[in-house]
C-alpha positions as protocol buffer text, in pm:
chain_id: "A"
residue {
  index: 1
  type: UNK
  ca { x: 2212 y: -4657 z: 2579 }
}
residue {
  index: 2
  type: UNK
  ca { x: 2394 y: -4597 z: 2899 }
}
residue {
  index: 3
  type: UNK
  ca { x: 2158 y: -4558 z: 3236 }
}
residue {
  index: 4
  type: UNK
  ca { x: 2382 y: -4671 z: 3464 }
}
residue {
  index: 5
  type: UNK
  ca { x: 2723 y: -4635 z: 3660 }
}
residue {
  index: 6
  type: UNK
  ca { x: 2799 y: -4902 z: 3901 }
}
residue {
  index: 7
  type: UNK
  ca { x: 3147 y: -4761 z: 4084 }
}
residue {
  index: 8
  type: UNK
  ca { x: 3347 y: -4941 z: 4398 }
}
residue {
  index: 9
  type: UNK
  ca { x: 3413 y: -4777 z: 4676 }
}
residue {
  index: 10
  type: UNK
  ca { x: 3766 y: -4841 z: 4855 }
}
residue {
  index: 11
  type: UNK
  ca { x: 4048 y: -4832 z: 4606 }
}
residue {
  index: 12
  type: UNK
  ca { x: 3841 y: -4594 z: 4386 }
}
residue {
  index: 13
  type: UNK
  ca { x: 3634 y: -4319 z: 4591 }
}
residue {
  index: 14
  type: UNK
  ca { x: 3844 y: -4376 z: 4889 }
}
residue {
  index: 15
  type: UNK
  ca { x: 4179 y: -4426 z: 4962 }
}
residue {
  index: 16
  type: UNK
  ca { x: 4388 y: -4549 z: 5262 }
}
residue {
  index: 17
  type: UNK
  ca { x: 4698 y: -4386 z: 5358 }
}
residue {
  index: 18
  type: UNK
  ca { x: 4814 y: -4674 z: 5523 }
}
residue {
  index: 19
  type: UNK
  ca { x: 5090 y: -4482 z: 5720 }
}
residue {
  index: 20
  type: UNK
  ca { x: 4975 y: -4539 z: 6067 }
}
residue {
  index: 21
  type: UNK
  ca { x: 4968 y: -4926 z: 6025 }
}
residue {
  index: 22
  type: UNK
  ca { x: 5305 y: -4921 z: 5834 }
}
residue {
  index: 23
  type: UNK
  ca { x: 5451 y: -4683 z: 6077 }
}
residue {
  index: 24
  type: UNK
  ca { x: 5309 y: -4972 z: 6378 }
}
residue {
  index: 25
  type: UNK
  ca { x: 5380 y: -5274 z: 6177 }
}
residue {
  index: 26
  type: UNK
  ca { x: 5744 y: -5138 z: 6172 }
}
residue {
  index: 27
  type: UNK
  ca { x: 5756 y: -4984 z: 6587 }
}
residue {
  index: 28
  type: UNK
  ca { x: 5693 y: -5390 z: 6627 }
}
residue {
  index: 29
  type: UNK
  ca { x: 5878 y: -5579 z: 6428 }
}
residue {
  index: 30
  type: UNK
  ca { x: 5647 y: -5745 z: 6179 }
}
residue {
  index: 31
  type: UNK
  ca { x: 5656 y: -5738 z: 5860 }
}
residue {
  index: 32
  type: UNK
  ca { x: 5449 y: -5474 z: 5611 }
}
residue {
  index: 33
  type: UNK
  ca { x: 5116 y: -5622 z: 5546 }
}
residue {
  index: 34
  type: UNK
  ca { x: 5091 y: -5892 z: 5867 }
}
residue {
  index: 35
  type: UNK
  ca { x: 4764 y: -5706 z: 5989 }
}
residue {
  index: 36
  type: UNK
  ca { x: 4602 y: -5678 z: 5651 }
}
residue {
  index: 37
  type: UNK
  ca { x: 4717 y: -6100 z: 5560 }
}
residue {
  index: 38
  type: UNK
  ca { x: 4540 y: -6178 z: 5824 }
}
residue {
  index: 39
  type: UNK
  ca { x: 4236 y: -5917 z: 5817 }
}
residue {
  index: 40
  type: UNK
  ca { x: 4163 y: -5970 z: 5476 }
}
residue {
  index: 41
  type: UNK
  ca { x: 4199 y: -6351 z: 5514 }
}
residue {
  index: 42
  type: UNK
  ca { x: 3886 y: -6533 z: 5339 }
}
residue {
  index: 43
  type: UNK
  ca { x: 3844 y: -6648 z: 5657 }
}
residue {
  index: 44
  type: UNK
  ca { x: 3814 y: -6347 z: 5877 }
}
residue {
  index: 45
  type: UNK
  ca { x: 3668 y: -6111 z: 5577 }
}
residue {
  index: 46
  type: UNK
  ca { x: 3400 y: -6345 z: 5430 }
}
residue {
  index: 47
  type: UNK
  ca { x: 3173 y: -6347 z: 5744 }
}
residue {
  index: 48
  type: UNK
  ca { x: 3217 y: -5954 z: 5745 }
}
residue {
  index: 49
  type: UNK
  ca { x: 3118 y: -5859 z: 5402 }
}
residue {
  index: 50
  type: UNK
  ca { x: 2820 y: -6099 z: 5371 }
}
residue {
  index: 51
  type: UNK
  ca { x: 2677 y: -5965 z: 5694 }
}
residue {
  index: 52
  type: UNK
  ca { x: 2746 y: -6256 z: 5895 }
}
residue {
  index: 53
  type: UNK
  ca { x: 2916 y: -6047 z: 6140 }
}
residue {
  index: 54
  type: UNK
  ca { x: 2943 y: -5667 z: 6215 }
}
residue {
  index: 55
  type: UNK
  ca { x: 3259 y: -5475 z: 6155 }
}
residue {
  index: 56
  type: UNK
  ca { x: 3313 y: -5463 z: 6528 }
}
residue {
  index: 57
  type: UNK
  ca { x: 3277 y: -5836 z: 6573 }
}
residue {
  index: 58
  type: UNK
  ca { x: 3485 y: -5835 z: 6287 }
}
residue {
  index: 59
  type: UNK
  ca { x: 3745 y: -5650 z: 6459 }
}
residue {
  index: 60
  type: UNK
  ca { x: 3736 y: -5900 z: 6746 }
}
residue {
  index: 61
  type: UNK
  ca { x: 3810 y: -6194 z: 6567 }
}
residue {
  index: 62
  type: UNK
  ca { x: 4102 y: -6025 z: 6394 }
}
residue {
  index: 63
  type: UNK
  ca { x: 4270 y: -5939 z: 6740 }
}
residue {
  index: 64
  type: UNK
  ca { x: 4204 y: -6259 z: 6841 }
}
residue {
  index: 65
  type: UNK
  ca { x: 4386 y: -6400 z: 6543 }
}
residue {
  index: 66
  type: UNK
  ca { x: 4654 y: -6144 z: 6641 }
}
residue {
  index: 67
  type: UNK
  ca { x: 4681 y: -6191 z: 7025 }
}
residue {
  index: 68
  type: UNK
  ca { x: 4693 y: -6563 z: 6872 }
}
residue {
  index: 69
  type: UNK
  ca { x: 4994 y: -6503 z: 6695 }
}
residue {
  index: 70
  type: UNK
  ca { x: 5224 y: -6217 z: 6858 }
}
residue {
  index: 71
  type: UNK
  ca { x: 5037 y: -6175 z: 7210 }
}
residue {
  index: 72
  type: UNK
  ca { x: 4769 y: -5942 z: 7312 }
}
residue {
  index: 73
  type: UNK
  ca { x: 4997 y: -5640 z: 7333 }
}
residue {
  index: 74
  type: UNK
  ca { x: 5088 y: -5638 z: 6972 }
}
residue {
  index: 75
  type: UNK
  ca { x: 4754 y: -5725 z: 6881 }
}
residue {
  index: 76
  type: UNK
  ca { x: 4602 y: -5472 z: 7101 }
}
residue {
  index: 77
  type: UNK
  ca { x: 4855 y: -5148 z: 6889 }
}
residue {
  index: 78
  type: UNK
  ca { x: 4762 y: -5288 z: 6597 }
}
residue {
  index: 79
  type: UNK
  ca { x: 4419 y: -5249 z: 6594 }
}
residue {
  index: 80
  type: UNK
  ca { x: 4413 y: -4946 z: 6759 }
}
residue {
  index: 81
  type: UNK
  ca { x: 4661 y: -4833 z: 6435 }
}
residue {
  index: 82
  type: UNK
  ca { x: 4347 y: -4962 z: 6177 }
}
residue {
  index: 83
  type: UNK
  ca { x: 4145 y: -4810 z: 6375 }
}
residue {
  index: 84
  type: UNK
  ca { x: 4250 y: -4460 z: 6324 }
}
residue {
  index: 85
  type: UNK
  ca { x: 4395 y: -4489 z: 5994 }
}
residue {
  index: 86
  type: UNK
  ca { x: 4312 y: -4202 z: 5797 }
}
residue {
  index: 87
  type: UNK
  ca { x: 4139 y: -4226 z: 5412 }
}
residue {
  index: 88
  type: UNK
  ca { x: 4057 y: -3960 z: 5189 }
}
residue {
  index: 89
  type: UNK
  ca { x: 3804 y: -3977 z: 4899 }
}
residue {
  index: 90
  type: UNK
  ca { x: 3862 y: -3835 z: 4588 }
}
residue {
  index: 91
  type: UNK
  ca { x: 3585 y: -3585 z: 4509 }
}
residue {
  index: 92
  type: UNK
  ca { x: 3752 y: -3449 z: 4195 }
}
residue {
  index: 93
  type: UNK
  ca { x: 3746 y: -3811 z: 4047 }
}
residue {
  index: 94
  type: UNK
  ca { x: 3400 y: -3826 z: 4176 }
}
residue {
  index: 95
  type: UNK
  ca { x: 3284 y: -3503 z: 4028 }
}
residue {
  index: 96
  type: UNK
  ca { x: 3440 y: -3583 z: 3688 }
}
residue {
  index: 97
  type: UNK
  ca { x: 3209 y: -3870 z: 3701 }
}
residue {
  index: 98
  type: UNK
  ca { x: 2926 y: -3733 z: 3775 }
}
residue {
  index: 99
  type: UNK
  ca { x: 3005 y: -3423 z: 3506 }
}
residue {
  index: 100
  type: UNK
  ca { x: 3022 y: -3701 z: 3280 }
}
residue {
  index: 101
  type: UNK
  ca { x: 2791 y: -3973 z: 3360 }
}
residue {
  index: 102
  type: UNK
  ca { x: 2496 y: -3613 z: 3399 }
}
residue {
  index: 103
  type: UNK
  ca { x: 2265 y: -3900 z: 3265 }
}
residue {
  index: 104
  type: UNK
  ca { x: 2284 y: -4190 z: 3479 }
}
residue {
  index: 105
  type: UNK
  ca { x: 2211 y: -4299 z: 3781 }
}
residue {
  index: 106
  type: UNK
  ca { x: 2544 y: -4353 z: 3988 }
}
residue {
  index: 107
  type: UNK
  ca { x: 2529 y: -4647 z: 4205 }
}
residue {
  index: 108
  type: UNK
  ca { x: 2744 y: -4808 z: 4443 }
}
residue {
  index: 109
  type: UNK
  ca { x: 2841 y: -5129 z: 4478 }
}
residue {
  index: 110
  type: UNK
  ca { x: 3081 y: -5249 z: 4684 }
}
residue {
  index: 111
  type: UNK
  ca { x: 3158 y: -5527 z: 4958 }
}
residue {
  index: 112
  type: UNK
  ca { x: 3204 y: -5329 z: 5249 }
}
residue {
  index: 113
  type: UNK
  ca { x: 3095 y: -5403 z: 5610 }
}
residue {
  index: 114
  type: UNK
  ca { x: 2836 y: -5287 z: 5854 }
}
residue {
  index: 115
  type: UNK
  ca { x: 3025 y: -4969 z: 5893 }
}
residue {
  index: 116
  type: UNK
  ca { x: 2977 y: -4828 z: 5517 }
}
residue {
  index: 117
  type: UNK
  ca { x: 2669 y: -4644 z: 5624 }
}
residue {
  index: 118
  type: UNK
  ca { x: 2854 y: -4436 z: 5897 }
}
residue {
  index: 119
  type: UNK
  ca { x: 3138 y: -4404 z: 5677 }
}
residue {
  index: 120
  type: UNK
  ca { x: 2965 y: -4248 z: 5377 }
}
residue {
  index: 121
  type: UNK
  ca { x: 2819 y: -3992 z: 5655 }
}
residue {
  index: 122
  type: UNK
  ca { x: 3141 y: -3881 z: 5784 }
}
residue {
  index: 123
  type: UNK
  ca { x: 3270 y: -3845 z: 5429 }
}
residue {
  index: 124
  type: UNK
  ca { x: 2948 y: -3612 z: 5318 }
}
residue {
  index: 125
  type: UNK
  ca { x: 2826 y: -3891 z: 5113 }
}
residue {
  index: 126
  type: UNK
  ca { x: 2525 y: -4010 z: 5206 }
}
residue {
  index: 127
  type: UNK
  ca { x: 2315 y: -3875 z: 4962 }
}
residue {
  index: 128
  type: UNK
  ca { x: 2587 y: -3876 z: 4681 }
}
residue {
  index: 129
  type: UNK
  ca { x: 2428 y: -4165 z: 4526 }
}
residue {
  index: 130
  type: UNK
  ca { x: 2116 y: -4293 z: 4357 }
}
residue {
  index: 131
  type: UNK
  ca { x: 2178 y: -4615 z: 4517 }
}
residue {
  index: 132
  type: UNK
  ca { x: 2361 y: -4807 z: 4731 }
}
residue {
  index: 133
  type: UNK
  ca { x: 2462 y: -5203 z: 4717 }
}
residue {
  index: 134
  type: UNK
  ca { x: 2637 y: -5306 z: 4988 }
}
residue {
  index: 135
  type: UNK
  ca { x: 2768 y: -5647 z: 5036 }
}
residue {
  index: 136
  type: UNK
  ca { x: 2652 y: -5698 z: 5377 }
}
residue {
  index: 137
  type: UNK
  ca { x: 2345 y: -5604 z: 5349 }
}
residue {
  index: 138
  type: UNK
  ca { x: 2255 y: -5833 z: 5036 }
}
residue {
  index: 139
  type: UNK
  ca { x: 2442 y: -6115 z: 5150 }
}
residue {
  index: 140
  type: UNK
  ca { x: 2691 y: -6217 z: 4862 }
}
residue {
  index: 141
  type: UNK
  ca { x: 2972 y: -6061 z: 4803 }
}
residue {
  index: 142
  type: UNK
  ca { x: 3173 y: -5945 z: 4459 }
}
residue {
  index: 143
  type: UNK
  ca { x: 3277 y: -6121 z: 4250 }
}
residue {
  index: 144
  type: UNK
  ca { x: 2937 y: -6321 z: 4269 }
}
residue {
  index: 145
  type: UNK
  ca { x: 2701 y: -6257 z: 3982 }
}
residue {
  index: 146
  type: UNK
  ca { x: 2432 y: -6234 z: 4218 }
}
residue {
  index: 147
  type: UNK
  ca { x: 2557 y: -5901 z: 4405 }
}
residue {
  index: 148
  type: UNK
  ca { x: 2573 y: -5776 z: 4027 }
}
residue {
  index: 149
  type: UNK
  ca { x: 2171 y: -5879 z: 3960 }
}
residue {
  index: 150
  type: UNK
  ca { x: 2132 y: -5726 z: 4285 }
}
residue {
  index: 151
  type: UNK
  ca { x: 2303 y: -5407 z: 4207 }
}
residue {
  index: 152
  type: UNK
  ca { x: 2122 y: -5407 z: 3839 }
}
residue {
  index: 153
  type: UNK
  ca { x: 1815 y: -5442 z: 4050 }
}
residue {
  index: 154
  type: UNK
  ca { x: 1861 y: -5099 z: 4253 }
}
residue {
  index: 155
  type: UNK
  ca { x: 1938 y: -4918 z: 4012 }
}
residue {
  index: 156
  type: UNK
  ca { x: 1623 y: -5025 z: 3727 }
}
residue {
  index: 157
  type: UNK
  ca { x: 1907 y: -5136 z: 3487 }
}
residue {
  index: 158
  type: UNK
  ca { x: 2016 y: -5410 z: 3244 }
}
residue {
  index: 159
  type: UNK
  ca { x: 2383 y: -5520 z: 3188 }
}
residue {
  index: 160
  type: UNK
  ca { x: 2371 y: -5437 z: 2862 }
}
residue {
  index: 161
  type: UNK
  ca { x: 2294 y: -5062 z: 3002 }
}
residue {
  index: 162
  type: UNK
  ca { x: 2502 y: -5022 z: 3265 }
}
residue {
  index: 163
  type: UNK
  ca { x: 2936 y: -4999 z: 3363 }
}
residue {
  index: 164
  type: UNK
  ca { x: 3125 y: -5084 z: 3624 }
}
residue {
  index: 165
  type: UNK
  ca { x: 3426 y: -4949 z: 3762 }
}
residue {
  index: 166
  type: UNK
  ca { x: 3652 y: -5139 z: 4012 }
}
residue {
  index: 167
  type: UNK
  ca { x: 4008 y: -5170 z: 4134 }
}
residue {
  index: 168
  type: UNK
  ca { x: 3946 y: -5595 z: 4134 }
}
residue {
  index: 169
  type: UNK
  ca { x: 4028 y: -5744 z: 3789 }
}
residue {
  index: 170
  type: UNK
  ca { x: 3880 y: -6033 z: 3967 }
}
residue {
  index: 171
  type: UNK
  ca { x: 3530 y: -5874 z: 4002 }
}
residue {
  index: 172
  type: UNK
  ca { x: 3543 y: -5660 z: 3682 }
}
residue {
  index: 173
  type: UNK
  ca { x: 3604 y: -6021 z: 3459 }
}
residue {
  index: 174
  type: UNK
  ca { x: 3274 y: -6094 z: 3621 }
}
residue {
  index: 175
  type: UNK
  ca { x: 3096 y: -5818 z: 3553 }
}
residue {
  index: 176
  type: UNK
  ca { x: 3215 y: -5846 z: 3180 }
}
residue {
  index: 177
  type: UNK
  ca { x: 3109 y: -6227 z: 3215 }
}
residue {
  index: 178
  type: UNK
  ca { x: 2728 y: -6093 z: 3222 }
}
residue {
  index: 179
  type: UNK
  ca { x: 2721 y: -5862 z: 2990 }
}
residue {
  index: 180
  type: UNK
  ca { x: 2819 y: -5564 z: 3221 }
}
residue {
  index: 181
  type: UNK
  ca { x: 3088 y: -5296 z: 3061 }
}
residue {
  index: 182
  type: UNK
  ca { x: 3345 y: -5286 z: 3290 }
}
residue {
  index: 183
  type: UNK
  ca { x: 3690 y: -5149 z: 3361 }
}
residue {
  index: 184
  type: UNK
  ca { x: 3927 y: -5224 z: 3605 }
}
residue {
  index: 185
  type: UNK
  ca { x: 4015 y: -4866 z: 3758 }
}
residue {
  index: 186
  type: UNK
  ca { x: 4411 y: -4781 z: 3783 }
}
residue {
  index: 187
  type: UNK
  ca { x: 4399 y: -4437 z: 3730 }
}
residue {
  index: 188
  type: UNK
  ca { x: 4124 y: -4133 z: 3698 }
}
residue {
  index: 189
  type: UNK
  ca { x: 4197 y: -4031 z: 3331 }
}
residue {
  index: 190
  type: UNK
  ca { x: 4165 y: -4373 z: 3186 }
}
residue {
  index: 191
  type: UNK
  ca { x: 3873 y: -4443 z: 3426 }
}
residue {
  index: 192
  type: UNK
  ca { x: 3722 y: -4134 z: 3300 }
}
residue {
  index: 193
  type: UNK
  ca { x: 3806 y: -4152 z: 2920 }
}
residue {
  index: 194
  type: UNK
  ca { x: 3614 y: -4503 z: 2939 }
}
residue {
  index: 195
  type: UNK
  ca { x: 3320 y: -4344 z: 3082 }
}
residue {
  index: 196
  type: UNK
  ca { x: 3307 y: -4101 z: 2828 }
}
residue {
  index: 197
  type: UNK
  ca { x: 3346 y: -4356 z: 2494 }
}
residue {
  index: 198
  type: UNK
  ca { x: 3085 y: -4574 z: 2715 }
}
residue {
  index: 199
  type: UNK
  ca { x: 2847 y: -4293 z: 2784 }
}
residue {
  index: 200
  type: UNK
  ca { x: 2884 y: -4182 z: 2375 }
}
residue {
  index: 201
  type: UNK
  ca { x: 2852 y: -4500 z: 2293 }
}
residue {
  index: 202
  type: UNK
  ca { x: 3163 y: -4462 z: 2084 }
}
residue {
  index: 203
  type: UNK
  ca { x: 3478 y: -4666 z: 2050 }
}
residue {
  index: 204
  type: UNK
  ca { x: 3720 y: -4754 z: 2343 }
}
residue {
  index: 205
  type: UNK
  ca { x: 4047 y: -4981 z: 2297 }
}
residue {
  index: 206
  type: UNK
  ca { x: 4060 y: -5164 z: 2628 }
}
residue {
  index: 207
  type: UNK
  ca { x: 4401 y: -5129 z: 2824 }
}
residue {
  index: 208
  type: UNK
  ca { x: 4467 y: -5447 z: 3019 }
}
């Protein structure tokens, strides 16, 4: 039986316009995406989401990267365009979930950065879920097993009890590898019809 509902965060609850980068990545002259290849470099991300580094210290080394690169001026519009990019979450998705999943705890796990905690404030979150795994608090990041054992650990579960939803094929392959039933999330109805079969324990033909 079903207990659990391990659920991402960004690309699933929340969502980036991505406009205001776009919009600055353009005023300059750089290509879509330069800010993000370079923020979301192994290098630059890993010491973030482990809890290495805070999100601000973060944020240094990617200007620095940037100032690096283009100069300090570019660098300097850039981040203040990530900075104030706007996200949304999706609170009909989430209560269709919860509507759904009435039975288990909902937990998330995500790799985030020092910042989640303020961040789930300001969206009216912070007492949302019955848990909370975040990355850089534990440590280990996605797709490791351990930040799943972890997250099976908050929330009293078993893999053989629990989903996981997540916009990473990457991560939800690893979840499946232990045991975890897991899909990767592309859109709400066929996140939400997989919850159901998973919740009824009933038959669900996989979409890949």
């Amino acid at each position: 039986m079903k207990d659990t509902v391990l659920i991402d965060f960004d690309g699933v609850l929340r969502h980036w316009s991505g406009t205001e980068i776009k919009d600055a990545e353009t005023r300059l002259g750089l290509d879509n995406g330069t800010l993000f290849s370079w923020a979301f470099s192994q290098e630059l991300l890993s010491p973030a989401i482990t809890g290495a580094i805070s999100h601000e210290k973060w944020s240094e080394h990617v200007h620095s990267k940037l100032a690096h690169l283009y100069g300090n001026n570019i660098a300097s519009q850039l981040i203040v365009a990530w900075h104030t990019a706007s996200w949304k979450i999706d609170f009909n998705f989430l209560q269709g979930l919860q509507e759904l999943a009435s039975t288990c705890r909902l937990v998330l796990a995500t790799n985030a950065t020092s910042r989640l905690d303020s961040d789930l404030k300001r969206a009216g979150l912070t007492s949302t879920f019955d848990g909370v795994v975040n990355s850089a608090q534990i440590g280990v990041a996605k797709p490791e097993h351990r930040f799943f054992e972890q997250a099976l650990l908050v929330a009293d579960s078993r893999a053989q009890n629990a989903v996981f939803i997540d916009d990473s094929l990457e991560n939800v392959n690893a979840a499946r590898s232990m045991g975890i039933n897991s899909i990767h999330h592309r859109n709400v109805a066929e996140t939400l019809e997989f919850i159901f079969f998973a919740i009824e324990n009933r038959y669900y033909q996989e979409l890949q």
